[in-house]
C-alpha positions in Angstrom: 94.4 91.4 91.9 95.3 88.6 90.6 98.0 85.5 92.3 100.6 86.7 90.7 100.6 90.6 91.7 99.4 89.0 95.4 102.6 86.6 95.6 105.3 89.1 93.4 104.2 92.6 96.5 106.2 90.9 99.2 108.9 90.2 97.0 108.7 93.6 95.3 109.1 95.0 99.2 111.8 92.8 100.1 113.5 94.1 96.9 113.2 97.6 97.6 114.5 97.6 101.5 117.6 95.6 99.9 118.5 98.4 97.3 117.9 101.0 100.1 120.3 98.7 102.3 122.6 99.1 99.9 122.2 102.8 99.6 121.8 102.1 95.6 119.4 104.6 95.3 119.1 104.2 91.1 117.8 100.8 92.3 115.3 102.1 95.2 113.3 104.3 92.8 113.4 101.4 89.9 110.8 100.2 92.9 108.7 103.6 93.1 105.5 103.9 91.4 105.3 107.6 89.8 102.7 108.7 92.6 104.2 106.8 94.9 103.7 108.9 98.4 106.4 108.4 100.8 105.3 109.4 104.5 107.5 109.6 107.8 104.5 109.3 109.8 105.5 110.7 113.3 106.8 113.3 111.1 103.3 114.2 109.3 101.7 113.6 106.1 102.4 117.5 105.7 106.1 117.0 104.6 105.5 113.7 102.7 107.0 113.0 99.5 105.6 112.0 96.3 107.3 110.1 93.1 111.0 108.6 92.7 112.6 111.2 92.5 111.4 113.3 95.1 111.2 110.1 97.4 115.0 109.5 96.8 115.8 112.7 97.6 114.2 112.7 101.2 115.4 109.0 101.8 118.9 110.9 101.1 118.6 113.3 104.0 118.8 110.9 106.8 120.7 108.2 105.0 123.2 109.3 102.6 126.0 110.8 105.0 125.8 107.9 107.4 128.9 106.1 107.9 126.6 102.7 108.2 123.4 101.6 107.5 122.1 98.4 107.7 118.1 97.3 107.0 117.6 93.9 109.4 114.8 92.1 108.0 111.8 91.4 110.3 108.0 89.9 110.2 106.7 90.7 106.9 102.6 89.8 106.5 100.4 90.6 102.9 97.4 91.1 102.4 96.5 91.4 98.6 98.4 94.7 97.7 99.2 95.5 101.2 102.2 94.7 103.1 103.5 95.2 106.3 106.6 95.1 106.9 108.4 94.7 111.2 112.1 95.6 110.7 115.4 97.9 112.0 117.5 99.5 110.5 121.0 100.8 112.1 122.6 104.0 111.6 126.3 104.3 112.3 127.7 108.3 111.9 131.0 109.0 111.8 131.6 110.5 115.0 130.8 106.9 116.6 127.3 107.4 117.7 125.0 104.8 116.8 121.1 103.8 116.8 119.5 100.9 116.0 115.7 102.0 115.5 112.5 100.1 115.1 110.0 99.9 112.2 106.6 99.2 111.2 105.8 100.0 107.6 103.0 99.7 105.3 103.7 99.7 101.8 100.6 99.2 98.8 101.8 97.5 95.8 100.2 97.9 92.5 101.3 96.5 89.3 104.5 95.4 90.6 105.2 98.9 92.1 104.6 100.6 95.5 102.4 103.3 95.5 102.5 104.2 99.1 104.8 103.9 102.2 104.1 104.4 105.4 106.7 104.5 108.2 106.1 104.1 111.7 109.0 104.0 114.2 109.9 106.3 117.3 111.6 109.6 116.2 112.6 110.4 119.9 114.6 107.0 119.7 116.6 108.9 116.8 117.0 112.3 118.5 118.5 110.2 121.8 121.6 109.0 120.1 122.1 111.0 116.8 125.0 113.7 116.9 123.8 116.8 118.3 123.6 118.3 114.8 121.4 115.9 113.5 118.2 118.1 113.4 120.0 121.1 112.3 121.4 119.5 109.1 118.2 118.1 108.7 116.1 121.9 108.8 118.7 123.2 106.6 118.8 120.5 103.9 117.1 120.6 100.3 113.3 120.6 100.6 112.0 120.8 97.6 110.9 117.1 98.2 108.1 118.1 100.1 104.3 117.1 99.5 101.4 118.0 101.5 99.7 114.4 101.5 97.3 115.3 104.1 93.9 112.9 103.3 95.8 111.1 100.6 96.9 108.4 103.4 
């Protein structure tokens, strides 16, 4: 790798969590390598998702129909192509309930792209202030996004 692709993966990151921010989700997958794999780790690498498209449709599940969403930018440290990433994002329905959850992701640049994504964060944190119907609209939304990533991460 050379200092260029070391110094432009934070930056490359920083970029993507600002188009997801901004719910510009054109922008997000401009981010996304083509074999990107996206995982919701306390979720599994079972129901992963894989490329920009696919990606950008499960990122729409949870975030689309909030009211709010904010990304709060936190530590960020690199390592080569890796990058971790210590932020929060808020989530603001419309019926007023709100949660402000913690992160920890991974993301591996390559080429100027990210090529995997790793999310770490509390789920149960979620499910304690989300509208009751949260997981319900969640089990009944499009799935065709999933990918089986198990031993790819």
């Amino acid at each position: 790798m050379s200092v260029d692709q070391a110094v432009a993966a934070p930056e490359v990151v920083l970029g993507m969590w600002r188009a997801l921010s901004a719910r510009d989700w054109d922008a997000v997958a401009t981010f996304l390598a083509q074999d990107c794999i996206y995982v919701d780790v306390p979720v599994g690498a079972a129901a992963a998702a894989k490329g920009p498209v696919d990606i950008v449709k499960r990122l729409k599940i949870g975030l689309e129909s909030l009211a709010g969403y904010q990304n709060f930018d936190g530590l960020l440290v690199a390592d080569g192509e890796n990058v971790l990433y210590e932020h929060s994002e808020q989530w603001d329905w419309a019926g007023g309930e709100s949660a402000l959850l913690q992160f920890v992701t991974v993301h591996r640049v390559v080429d100027g792209k990210i090529t995997r994504w790793k999310d770490y964060w509390d789920m149960g944190a979620l499910a304690n202030h989300a509208p009751s119907t949260w997981m319900a609209d969640f089990a009944s939304a499009d799935m065709s996004w999933v990918y089986d990533a198990t031993g790819e991460i």
